[in-house]
C-alpha positions in Angstrom: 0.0 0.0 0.0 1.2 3.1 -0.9 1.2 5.7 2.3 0.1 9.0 1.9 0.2 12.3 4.2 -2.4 14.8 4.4 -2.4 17.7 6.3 -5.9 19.1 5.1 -9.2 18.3 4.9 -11.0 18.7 1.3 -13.2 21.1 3.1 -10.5 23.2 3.9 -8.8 22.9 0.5 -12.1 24.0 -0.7 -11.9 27.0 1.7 -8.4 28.2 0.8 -9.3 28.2 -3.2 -12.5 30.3 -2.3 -10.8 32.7 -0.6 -7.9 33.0 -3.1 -10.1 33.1 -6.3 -11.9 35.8 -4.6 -8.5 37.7 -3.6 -7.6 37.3 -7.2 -11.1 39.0 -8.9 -11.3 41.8 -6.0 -7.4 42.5 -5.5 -5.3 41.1 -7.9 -1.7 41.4 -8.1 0.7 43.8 -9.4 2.1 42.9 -12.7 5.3 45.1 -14.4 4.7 43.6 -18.1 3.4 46.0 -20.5 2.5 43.4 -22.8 0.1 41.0 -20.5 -1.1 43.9 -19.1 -2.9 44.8 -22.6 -3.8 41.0 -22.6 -5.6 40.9 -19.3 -7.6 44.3 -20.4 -8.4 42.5 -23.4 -9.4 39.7 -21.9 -11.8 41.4 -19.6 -9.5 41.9 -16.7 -9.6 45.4 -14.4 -6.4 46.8 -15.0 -4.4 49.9 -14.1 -1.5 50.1 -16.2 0.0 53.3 -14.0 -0.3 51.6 -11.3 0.7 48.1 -12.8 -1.8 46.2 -11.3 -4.8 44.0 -13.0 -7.5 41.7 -11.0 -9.1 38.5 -12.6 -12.1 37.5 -13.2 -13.1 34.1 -11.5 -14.1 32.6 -14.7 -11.3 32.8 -16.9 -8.8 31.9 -13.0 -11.1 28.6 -13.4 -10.6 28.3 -17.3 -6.8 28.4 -17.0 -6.6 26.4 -14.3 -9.1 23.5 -16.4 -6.6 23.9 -19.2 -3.4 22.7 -16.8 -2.1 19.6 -18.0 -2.3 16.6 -15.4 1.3 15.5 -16.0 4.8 17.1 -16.9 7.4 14.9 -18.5 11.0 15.9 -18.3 13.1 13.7 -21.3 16.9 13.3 -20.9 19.1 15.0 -22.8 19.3 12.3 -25.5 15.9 11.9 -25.4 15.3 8.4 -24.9 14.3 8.2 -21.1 12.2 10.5 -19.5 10.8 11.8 -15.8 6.7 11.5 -15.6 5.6 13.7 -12.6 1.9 13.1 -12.5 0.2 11.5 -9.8 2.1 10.9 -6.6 5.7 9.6 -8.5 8.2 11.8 -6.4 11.5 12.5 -8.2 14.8 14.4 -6.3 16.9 17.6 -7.7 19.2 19.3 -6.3 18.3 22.8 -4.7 19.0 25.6 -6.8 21.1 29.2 -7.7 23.5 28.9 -4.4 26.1 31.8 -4.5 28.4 29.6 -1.9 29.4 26.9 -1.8 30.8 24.9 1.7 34.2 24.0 1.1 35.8 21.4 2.4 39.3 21.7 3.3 38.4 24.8 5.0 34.5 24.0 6.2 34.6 27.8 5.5 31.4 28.9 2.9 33.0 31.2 0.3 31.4 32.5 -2.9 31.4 29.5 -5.9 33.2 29.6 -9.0 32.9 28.4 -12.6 34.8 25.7 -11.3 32.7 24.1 -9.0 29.3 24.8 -11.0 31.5 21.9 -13.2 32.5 19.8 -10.7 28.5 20.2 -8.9 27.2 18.8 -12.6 29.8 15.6 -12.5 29.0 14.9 -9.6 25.2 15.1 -9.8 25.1 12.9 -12.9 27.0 9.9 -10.6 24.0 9.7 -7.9 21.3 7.5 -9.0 19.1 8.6 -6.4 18.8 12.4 -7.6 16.7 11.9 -10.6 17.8 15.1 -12.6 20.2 18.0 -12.4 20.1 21.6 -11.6 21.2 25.1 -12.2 22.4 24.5 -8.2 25.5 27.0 -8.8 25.9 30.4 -9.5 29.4 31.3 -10.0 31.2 34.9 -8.8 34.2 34.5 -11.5 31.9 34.8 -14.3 30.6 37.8 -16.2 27.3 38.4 -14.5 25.3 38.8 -17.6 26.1 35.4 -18.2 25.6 34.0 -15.1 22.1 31.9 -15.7 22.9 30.4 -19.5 26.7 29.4 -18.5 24.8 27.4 -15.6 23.0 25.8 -18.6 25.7 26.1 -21.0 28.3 23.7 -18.4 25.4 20.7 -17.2 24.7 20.0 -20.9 28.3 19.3 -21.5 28.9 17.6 -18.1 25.3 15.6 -17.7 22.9 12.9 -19.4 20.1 14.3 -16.8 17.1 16.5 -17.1 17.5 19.9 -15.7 15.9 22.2 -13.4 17.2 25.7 -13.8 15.6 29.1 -14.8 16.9 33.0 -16.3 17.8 36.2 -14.1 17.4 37.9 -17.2 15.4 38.4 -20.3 18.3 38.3 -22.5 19.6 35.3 -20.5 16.4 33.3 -21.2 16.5 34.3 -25.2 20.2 32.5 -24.8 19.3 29.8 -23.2 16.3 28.9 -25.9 18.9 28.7 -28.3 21.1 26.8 -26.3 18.0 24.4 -26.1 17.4 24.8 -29.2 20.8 23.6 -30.4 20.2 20.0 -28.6 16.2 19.4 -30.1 17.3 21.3 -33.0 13.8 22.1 -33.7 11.3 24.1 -31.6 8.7 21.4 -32.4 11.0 18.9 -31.1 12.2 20.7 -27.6 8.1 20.9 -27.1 7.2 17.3 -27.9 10.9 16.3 -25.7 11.6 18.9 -23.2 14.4 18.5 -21.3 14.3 21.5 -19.4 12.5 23.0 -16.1 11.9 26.7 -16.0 11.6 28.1 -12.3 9.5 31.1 -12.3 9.2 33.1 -8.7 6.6 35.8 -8.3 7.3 38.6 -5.6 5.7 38.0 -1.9 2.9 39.9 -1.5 1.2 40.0 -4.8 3.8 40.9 -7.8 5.4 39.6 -10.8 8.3 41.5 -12.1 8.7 41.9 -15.9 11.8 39.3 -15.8 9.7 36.8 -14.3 6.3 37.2 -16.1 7.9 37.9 -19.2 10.5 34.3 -18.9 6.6 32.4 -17.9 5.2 33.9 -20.9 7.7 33.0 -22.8 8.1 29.1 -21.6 4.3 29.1 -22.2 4.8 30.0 -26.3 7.7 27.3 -26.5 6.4 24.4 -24.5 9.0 24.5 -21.9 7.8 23.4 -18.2 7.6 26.1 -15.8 7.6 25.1 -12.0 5.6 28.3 -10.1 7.7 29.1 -7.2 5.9 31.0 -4.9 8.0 32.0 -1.6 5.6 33.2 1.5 7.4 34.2 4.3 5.4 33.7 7.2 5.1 36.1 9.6 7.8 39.0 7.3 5.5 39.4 4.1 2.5 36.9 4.4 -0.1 35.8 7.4 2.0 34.5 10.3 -1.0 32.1 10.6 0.0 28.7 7.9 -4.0 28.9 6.8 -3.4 32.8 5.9 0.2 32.0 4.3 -1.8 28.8 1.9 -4.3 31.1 1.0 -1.5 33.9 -0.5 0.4 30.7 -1.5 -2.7 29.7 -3.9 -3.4 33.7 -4.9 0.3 34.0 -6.0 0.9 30.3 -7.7 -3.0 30.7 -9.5 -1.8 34.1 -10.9 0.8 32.4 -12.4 -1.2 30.0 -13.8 -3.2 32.9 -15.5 -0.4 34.3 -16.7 0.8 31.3 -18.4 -2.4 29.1 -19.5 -3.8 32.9 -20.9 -0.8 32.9 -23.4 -1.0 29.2 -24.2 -3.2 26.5 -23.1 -2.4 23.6 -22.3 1.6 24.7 -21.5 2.6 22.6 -18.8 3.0 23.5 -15.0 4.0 22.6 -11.7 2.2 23.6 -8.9 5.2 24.5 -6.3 6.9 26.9 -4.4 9.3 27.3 -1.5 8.2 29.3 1.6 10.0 29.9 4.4 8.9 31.0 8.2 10.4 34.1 9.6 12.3 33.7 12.8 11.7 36.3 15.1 14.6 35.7 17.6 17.9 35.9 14.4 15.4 38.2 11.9 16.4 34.9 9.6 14.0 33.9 6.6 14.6 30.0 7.5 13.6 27.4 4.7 14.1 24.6 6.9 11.5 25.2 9.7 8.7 22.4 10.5 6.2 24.9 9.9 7.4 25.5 6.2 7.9 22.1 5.6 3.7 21.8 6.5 3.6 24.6 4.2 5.0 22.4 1.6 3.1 19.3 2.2 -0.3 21.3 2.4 0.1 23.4 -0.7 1.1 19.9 -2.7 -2.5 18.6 -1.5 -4.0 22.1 -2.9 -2.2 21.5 -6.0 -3.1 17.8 -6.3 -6.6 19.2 -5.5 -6.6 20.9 -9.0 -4.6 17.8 -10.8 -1.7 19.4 -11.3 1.5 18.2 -11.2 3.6 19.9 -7.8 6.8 20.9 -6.6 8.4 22.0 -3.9 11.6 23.2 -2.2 12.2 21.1 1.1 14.9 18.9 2.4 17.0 22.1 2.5 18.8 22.7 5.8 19.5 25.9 7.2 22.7 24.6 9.0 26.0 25.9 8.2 27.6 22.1 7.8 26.8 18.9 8.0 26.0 17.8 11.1 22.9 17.0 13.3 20.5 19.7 12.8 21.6 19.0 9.0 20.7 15.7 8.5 16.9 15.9 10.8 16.1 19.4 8.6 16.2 17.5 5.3 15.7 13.8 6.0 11.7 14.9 7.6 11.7 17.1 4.5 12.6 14.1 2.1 10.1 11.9 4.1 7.0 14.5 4.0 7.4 15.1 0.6 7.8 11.3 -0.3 4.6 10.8 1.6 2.4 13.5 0.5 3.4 12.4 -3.0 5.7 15.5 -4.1 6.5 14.9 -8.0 9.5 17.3 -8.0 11.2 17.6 -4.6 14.4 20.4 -5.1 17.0 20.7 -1.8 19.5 17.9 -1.8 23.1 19.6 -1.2 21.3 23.0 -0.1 22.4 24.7 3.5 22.4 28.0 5.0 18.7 29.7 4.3 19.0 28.3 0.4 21.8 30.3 -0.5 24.6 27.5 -0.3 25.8 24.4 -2.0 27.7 21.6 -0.4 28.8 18.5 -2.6 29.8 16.8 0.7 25.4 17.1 1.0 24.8 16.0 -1.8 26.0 12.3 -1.7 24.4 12.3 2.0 21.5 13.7 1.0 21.3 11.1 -2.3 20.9 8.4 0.6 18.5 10.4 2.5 16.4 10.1 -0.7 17.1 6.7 -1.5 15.4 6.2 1.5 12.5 8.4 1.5 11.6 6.6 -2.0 11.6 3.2 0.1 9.1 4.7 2.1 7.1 5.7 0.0 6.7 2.2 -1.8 5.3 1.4 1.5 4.8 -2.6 2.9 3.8 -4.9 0.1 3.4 -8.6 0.5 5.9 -10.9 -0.3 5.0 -14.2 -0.5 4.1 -14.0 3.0 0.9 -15.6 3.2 0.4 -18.5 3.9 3.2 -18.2 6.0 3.8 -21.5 7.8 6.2 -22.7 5.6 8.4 -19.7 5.9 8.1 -20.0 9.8 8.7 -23.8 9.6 11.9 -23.4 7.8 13.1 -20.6 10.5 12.0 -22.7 13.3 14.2 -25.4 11.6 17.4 -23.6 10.6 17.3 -20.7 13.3 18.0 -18.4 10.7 17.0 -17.3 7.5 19.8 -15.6 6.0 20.0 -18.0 2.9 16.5 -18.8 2.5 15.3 -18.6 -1.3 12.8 -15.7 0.1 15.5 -13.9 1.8 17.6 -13.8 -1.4 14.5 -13.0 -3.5 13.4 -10.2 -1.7 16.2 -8.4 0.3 17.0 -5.4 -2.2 13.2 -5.1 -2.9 12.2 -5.1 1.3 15.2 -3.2 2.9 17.2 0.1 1.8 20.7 -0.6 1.4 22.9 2.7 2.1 26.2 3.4 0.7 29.5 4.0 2.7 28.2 7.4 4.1 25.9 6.0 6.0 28.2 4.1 8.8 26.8 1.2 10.0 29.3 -0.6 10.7 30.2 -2.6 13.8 33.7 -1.6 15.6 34.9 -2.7 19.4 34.0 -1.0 22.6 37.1 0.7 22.9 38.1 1.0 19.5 38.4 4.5 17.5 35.1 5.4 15.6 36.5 5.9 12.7 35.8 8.4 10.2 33.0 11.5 10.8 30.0 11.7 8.5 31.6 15.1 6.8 35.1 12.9 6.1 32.8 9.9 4.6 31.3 12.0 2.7 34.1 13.7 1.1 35.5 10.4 0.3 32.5 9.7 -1.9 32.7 13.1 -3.5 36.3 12.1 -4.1 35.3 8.8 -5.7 32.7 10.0 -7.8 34.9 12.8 -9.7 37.5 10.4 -10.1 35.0 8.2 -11.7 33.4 10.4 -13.6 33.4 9.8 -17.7 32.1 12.8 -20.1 28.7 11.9 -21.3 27.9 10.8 -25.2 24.3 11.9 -25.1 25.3 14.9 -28.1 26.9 14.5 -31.2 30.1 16.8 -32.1 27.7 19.0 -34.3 25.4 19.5 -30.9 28.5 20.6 -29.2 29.9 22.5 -31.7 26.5 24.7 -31.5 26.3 24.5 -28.1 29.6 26.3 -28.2 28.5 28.1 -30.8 25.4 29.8 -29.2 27.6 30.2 -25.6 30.8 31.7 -27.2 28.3 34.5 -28.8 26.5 35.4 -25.6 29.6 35.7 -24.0 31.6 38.0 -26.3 35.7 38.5 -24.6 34.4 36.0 -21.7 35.9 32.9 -23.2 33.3 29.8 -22.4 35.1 27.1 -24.6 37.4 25.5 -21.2 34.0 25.2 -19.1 33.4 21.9 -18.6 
């Protein structure tokens, strides 16, 4: 049986979408694009283009939300596999756009580089249990102009993997279209094979800036997915109350919805978002909280409400290494979102308030979700019934370590961990060996030693690739990254 979590009742869910469709028709958001603007107003929308704001009418909030796709499916690059989030399939990426990174030799954090935006992609594409990549880097030794498409620009030469990413910029976004483009060759073929996630993050309370409407227009007209990430804060710029920071949750994430079913229906969407509680005590906007981890699992029932496919950002840790408070922050996130049925779960790697990334994380947190997909598979039988024959043979032998059902059904019933997980057995007195931190950086170790370039593209994809990156990037020269 397949176990499921639910934090709300379908009363309540009910509720929360009255009370945001009503927010959205009496008073709407404010929207700094021109151009959908004049949409909405012909559409029948209030708007007030001085102010920059427009208000909905219920009917055509319940028409876009009807015309949401029921699943997203994210191909690999060589697009022959691909990732089906529908339903309650959950599927891991790594948390995205960290500026640090927590290195290592000196467990310092201290701003990333091109470098290890390369070295994040190798390493991603090694760990079977993170089921596509991400933009997770942004590096400081890098024009900033280019800053989002050389994200893109280095995982496609370094991965095999889907990827979540998204644009700063609206240039940046035209770039990295063509540097789609240049590995579907056709826009017919990036829409029937995306390989691609969009992130698209309106402004808590109530706004979409022109970059971000404009890149969710944009992915609408193409075909590529967008995942709405809308960031609450509880308590800072939403309802301190969880039922108050859902309902601005569903106003911001439906408005994006508008936004991109109004341009082209049918473009596909994940319901998702990241929100945070605001500590009062530090003045921190903490991703990592209990309380916006129940954020997460309640807005994925809202969004399963309305069939759509959801996201979220959880399994983050706000810690500043790996340690205790590390590993409890993202292995309850990993396990919520497993059990309410998350399709896209984005965090492994992620510390400090989302803004750093720690290979040394990663691999810990790739066992973390190795085992919050075992849960989720929940207790099947196994031949078990009848089962006097199995207890007749234990009752015999004492043991049933080489019994035909033991050896048929160990990998399937029990979660085997790799060498980061310690559970080794050692002597009373006897050292304890290596720390979780050092383990860890042995794995890291091992898989960038191990690592082989991919041979999902062919020379002439690479050579546009290349192509498309060396003319965004003008002096800045691209061709050594990755």
């Amino acid at each position: 049986m397949r176990p499921l979590l639910r934090l709300l009742s379908d009363e309540m869910i009910g509720r929360i979408l009255e009370e945001a469709l009503h927010l959205l028709e009496a008073q709407g958001i404010r929207l700094q694009h021109e151009e959908l603007l004049g949409r909405f107003a012909d559409l029948g929308c209030r708007t007030d283009k001085a102010k920059q704001w427009v208000r909905f009418p219920r009917d055509l909030a319940e028409r876009c939300i009807r015309s949401c796709p029921h699943e997203v499916k994210l191909w690999n690059i060589a697009g022959t596999t691909c990732c089906d989030l529908s339903g309650d399939k959950v599927h891991f990426t790594p948390g995205s756009t960290a500026l640090k990174v927590l290195d290592y030799p000196s467990q310092r954090m201290r701003a990333a580089t091109a470098a290890d935006m390369v070295a994040y992609g190798k390493l991603v594409e090694r760990l079977d249990p993170i089921d596509y990549s991400a933009t997770a880097i942004t590096p400081s030794d890098v024009p900033k102009e280019l800053g989002d498409s050389i994200r893109l620009y280095a995982l496609l030469k370094t991965t095999t993997k889907p990827i979540c990413t998204g644009a700063f910029t609206i240039a940046g976004f035209d770039v990295m279209t063509d540097l789609q483009l240049a590995v579907r060759g056709t826009r017919e073929a990036l829409r029937e094979k995306p390989f691609a996630l969009f992130s698209a993050c309106p402004t808590s309370p109530f706004k979409w800036s022109r970059t971000t409407a404009d890149n969710t227009m944009k992915c609408a007209q193409i075909g590529i997915p967008v995942e709405l990430i809308t960031m609450p804060m509880s308590g800072l710029v939403s309802p301190v109350s969880l039922i108050g920071c859902l309902v601005q949750h569903t106003v911001e994430t439906l408005s994006g919805i508008i936004i991109s079913q109004s341009t082209a229906p049918g473009a596909p969407i994940l319901y998702g978002g990241s929100p945070g509680i605001f500590d009062m005590r530090s003045m921190a906007a903490t991703v990592s909280a209990l309380e916006a981890q129940m954020l997460c699992v309640a807005y994925t029932e809202i969004g399963k409400h309305l069939g759509l496919p959801t996201q979220a950002y959880i399994g983050m840790s706000d810690s500043k290494a790996l340690d205790a408070q590390a590993g409890f922050e993202s292995g309850t996130g990993y396990y919520l979102a497993a059990l309410a049925g998350t399709n896209s779960v984005s965090g492994p790697g992620m510390h400090y308030f989302e803004s750093c990334q720690s290979p040394e994380k990663t691999v810990f947190d790739a066992e973390l979700c190795r085992m919050a997909r075992r849960l989720a598979a929940g207790i099947e039988v196994r031949d078990d019934f009848p089962s006097e024959p199995l207890f007749a043979q234990l009752i015999r032998e004492q043991n049933l370590l080489t019994a035909d059902h033991t050896l048929k059904y160990f990998r399937l019933e029990h979660c085997v961990p790799g060498p980061v997980i310690d559970r080794t057995q050692v002597p009373t007195d006897a050292p304890l060996g290596p720390s979780l931190w050092e383990r860890a950086h042995a794995e890291v170790e091992r898989h960038l030693r191990d690592y082989r370039p991919p041979e999902a593209l062919s020379r002439e994809q690479l050579r546009d690739l290349e192509r498309v990156m060396s003319s965004a990037a003008g002096d800045f020269r691209v061709l050594n990254i990755a």
